[in-house]
DRENFIKE-508908 format. One line per 4 residues: number of its first residue (from 1); their letters; for each residue x, y, z of C-alpha. Coordinates in Angstrom, 1 decimal. Layout:
! residues N
NUM> a> X Y Z ~ ...
END
This chain:
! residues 308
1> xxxx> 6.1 -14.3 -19.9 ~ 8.8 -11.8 -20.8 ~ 10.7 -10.5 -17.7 ~ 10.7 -7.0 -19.0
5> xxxx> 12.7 -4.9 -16.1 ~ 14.1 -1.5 -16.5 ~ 15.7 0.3 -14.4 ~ 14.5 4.2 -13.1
9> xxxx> 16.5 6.9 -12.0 ~ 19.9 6.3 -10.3 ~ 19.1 9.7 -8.8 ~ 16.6 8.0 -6.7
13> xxxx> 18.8 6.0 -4.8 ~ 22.6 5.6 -3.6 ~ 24.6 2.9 -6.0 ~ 28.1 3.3 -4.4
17> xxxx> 25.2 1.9 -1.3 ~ 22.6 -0.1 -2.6 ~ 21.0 -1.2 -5.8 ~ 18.7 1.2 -7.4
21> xxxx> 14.8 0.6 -8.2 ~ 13.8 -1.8 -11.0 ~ 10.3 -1.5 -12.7 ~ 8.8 -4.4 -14.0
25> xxxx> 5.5 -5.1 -16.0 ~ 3.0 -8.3 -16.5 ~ 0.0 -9.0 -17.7 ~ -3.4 -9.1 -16.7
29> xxxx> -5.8 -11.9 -17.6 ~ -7.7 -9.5 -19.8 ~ -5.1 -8.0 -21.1 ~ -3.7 -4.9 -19.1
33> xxxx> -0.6 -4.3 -19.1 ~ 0.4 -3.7 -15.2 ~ 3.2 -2.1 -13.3 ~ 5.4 -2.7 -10.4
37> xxxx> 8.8 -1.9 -8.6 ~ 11.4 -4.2 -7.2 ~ 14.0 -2.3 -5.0 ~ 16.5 -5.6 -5.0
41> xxxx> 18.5 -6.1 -1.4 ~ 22.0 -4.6 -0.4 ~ 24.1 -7.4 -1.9 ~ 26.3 -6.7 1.1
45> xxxx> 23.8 -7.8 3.4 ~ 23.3 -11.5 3.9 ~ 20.1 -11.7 5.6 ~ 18.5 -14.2 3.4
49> xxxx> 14.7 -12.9 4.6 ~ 11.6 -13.6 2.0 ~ 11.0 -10.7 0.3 ~ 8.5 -8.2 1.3
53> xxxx> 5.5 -7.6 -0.9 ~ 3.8 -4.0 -0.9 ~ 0.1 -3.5 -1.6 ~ -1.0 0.2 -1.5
57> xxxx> -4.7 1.7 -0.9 ~ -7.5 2.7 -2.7 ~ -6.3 4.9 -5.0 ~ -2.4 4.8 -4.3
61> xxxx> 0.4 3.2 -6.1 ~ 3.8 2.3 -5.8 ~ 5.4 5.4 -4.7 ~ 3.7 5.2 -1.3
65> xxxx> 6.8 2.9 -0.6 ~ 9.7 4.4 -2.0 ~ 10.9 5.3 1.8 ~ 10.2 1.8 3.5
69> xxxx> 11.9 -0.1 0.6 ~ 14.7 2.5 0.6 ~ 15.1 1.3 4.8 ~ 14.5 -2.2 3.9
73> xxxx> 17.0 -3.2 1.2 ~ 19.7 -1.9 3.3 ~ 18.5 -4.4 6.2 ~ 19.1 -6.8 3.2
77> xxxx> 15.5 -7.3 1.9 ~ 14.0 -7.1 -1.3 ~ 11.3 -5.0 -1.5 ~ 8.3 -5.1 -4.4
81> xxxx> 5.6 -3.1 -4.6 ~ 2.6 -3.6 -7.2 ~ 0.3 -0.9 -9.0 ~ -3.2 -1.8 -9.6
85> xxxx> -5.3 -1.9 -12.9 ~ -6.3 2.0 -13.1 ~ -3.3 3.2 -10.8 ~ 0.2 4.3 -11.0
89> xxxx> 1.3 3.4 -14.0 ~ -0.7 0.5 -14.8 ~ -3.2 0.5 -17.6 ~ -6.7 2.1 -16.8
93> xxxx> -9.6 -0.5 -17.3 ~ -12.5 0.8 -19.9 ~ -14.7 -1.1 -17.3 ~ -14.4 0.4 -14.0
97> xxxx> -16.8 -2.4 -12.9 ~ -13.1 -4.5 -13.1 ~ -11.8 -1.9 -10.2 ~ -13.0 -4.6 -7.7
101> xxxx> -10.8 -6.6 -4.9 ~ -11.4 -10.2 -6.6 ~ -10.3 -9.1 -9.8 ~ -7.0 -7.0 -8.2
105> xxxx> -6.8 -10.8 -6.6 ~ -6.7 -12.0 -9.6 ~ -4.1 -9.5 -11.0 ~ -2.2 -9.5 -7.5
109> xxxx> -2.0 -13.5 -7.9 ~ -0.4 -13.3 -11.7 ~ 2.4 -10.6 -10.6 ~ 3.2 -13.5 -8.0
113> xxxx> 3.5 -15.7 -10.5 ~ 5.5 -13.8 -13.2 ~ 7.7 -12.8 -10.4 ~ 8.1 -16.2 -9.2
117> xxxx> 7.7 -16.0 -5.3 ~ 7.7 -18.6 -3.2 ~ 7.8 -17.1 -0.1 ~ 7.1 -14.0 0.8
121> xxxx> 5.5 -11.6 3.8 ~ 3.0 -8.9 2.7 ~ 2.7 -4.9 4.0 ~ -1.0 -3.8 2.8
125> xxxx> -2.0 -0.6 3.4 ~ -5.3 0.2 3.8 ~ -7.3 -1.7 0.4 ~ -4.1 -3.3 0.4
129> xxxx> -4.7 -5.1 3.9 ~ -7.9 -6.1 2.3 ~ -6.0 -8.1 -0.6 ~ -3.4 -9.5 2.1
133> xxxx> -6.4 -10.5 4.2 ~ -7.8 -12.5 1.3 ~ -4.9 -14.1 0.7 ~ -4.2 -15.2 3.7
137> xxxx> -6.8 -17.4 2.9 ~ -5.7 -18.3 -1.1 ~ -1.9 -18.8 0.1 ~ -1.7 -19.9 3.9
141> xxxx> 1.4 -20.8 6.0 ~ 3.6 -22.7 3.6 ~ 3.8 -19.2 1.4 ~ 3.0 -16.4 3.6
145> xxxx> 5.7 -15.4 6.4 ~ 4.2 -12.6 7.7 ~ 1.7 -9.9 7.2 ~ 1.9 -5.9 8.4
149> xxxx> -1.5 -4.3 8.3 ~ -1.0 -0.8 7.5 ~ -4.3 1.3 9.2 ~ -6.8 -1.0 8.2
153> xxxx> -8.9 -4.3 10.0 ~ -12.0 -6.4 9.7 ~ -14.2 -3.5 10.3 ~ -13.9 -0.4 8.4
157> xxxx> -15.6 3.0 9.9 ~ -18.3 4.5 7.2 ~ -17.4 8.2 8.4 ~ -14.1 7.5 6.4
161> xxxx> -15.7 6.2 3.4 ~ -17.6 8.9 3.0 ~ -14.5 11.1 3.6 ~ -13.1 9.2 0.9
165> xxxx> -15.8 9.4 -1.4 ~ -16.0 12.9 -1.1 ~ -13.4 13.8 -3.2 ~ -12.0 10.7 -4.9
169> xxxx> -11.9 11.0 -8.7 ~ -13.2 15.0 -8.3 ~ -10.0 17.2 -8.9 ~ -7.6 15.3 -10.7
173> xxxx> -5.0 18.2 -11.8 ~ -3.1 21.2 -10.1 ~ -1.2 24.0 -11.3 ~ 1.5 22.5 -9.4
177> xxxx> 2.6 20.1 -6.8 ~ 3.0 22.5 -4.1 ~ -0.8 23.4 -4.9 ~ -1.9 20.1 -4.9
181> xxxx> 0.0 19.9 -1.5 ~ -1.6 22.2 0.4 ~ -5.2 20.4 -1.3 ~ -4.0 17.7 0.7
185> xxxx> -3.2 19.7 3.4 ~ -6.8 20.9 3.7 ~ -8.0 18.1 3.4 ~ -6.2 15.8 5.7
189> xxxx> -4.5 18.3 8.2 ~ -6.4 17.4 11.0 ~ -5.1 13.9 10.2 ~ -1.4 14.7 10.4
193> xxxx> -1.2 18.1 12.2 ~ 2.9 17.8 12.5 ~ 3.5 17.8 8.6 ~ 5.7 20.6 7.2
197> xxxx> 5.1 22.0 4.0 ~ 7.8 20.1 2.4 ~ 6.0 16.8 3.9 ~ 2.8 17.6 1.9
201> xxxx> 4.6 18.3 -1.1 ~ 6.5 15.2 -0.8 ~ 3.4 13.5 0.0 ~ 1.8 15.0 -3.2
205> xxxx> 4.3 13.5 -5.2 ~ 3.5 10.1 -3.8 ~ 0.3 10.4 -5.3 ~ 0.9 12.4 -8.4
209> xxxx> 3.2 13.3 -11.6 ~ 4.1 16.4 -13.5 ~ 2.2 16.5 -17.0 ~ 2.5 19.1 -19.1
213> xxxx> 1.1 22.3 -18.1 ~ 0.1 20.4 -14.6 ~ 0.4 18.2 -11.7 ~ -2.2 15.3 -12.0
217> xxxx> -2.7 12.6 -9.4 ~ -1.8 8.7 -11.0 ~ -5.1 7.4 -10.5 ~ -8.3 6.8 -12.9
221> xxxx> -11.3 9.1 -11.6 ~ -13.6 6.4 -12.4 ~ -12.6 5.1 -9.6 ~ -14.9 7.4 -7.6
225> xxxx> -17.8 5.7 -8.8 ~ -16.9 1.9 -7.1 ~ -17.8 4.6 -3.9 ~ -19.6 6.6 -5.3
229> xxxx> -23.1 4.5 -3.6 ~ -21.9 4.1 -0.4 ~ -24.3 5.6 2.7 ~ -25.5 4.7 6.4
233> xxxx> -27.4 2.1 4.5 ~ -25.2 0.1 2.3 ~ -23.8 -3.1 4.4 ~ -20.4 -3.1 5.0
237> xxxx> -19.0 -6.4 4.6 ~ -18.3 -8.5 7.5 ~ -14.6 -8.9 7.6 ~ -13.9 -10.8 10.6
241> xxxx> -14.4 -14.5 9.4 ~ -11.6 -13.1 6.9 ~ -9.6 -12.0 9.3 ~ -9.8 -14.9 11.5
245> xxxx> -7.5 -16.8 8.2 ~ -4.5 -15.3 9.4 ~ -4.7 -16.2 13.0 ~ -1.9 -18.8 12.4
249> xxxx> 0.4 -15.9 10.1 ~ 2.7 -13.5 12.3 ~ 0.3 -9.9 12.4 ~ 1.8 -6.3 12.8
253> xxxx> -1.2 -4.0 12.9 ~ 0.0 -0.5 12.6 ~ -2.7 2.3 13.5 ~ -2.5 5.9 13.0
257> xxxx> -3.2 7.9 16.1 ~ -5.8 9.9 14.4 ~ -6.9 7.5 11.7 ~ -10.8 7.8 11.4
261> xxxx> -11.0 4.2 9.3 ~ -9.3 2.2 11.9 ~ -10.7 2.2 15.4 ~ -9.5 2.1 18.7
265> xxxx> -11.7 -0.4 19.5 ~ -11.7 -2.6 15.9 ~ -7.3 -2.5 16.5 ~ -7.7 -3.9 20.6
269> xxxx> -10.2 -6.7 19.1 ~ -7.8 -7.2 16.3 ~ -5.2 -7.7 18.7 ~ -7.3 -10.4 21.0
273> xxxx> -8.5 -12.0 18.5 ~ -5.1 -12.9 16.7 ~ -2.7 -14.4 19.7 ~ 0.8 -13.1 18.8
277> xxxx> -0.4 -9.7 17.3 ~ 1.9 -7.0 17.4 ~ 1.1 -3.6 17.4 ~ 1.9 0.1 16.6
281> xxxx> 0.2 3.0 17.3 ~ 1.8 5.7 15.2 ~ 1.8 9.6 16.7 ~ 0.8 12.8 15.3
285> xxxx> -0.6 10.4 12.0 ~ -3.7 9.5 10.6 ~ -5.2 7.5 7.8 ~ -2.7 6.1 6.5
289> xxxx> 0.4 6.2 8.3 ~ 3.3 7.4 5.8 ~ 5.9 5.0 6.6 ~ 8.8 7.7 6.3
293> xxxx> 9.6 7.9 10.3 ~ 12.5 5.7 12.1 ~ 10.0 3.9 14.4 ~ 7.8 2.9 12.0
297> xxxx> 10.4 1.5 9.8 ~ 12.7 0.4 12.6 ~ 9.3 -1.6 13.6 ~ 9.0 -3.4 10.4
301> xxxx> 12.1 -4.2 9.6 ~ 12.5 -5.9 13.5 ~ 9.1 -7.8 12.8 ~ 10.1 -9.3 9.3
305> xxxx> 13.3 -10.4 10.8 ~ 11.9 -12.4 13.4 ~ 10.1 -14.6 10.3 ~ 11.3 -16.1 7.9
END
């Protein structure tokens, strides 16, 4: 397949520093044409470290890295982080049927490929600890260096999926991005009581993009139907057997302090189960920790060092 990169904005990063962002595209098996971002290493680094691969959550893209790959490639690691089918800027699916974890495996799987890794460590956050759960079990030891689970374990709490499902794919555009930051605020203050207004604007352009005549979030609304069943009754999938595949992979488990998905009690069993677990609790943050503070990059980038 073509490697089609581009590169974005130089205003984005420091070039006298380190190298800028690179987008990148592949193709699904049915035909979608997906998006991704490599953030290459400070040449001036030799660390020689696997790069890091970055799978966001639910309804998140590629932006929701921009800081931890900015801290990252200047330890001397390349960074890439993927968009799913329906997010970002990857094509949406007609089908949203096809917004399902096997079939982002699937499409997670071919971006490997295209990219040709051979070795890498994974940071999933939230749906994205899901995939690097699951592929713990497609790619083992001999690929996988390490894995950083960002807010998210083997059991996931239904108060937060309803949370979720309240408003995914319900209000899609602003009249700005400093109104769609204090949406968030509203919504997710309780969550991350320390954030300034400049932190929810910043976090509103994670998940959004100026249109004409708006602000409108980078995600397909028919995504809100894939939760749009859940209730007290609807089994939740029993993810421990799952998680139990990367028992012989190097774990970071980071938790929020106030995350209402991941528990207190599922992180401590998390951390018993798996013998050389490492964890974070991260203050004054919820569901899901931004990844923009010192210690919580610091963390990372010490934890992917240790593995190669």
């Amino acid at each position: 397949m073509e490697n089609n990169y581009t590169s974005e904005s130089a205003a984005r990063s420091s070039p006298a520093t380190y190298p800028g962002p690179i987008t990148f595209h592949w193709k699904s098996h049915d035909g979608l044409n997906l998006h991704g971002v490599d953030w290459p290493p400070d040449p001036s680094v030799a660390a020689d470290l696997p790069p890091l691969l970055c799978l966001p959550g639910l309804s998140r893209n590629t932006k929701d890295f921009r800081e931890i790959a900015r801290f990252l490639q200047r330890q001397g690691m390349r960074v890439i982080a993927l968009d799913y089918r329906g997010r970002g800027q990857s094509d949406w699916d007609p089908e949203w049927h096809n917004y399902a974890v096997p079939i982002e495996g699937h499409d997670i799987d071919a971006a490997i490929n295209h990219l040709g890794l051979q070795r890498f460590s994974i940071l999933g956050t939230s749906r994205g600890g899901i995939h690097a759960m699951a592929m713990a079990e497609r790619f083992g030891t001999e690929r996988i260096a390490a894995i950083a689970l960002n807010d998210i374990g083997p059991h996931i709490e239904m108060k937060a999926i309803h949370r979720i499902a309240a408003t995914l794919g319900k209000t899609m555009s602003f009249p700005s991005k400093a109104v769609c930051g204090k949406r968030l605020k509203s919504l997710l203050g309780q969550q991350f009581p320390k954030l300034s207004r400049d932190s929810w604007i910043q976090l509103a352009e994670q998940l959004g993009a100026e249109t004409p005549g708006d602000f409108r979030l980078e995600y397909d609304p028919a995504l809100g139907k894939t939760l749009a069943l859940s209730d007290e009754a609807s089994p939740i999938p029993d993810l421990w057997p799952l998680f139990e595949t990367i028992i012989p992979i190097p774990l970071l488990v980071l938790r929020g302090e106030h995350s209402d998905l991941l528990s207190e009690e599922t992180y401590q069993k998390m951390t018993e189960i798996h013998p050389n677990a490492e964890c974070l609790t991260i203050p004054a943050e919820g569901h899901a920790p931004l990844l923009w503070n010192e210690l919580t990059q610091s963390r990372i980038s010490k934890f992917l060092a240790r593995h190669r």
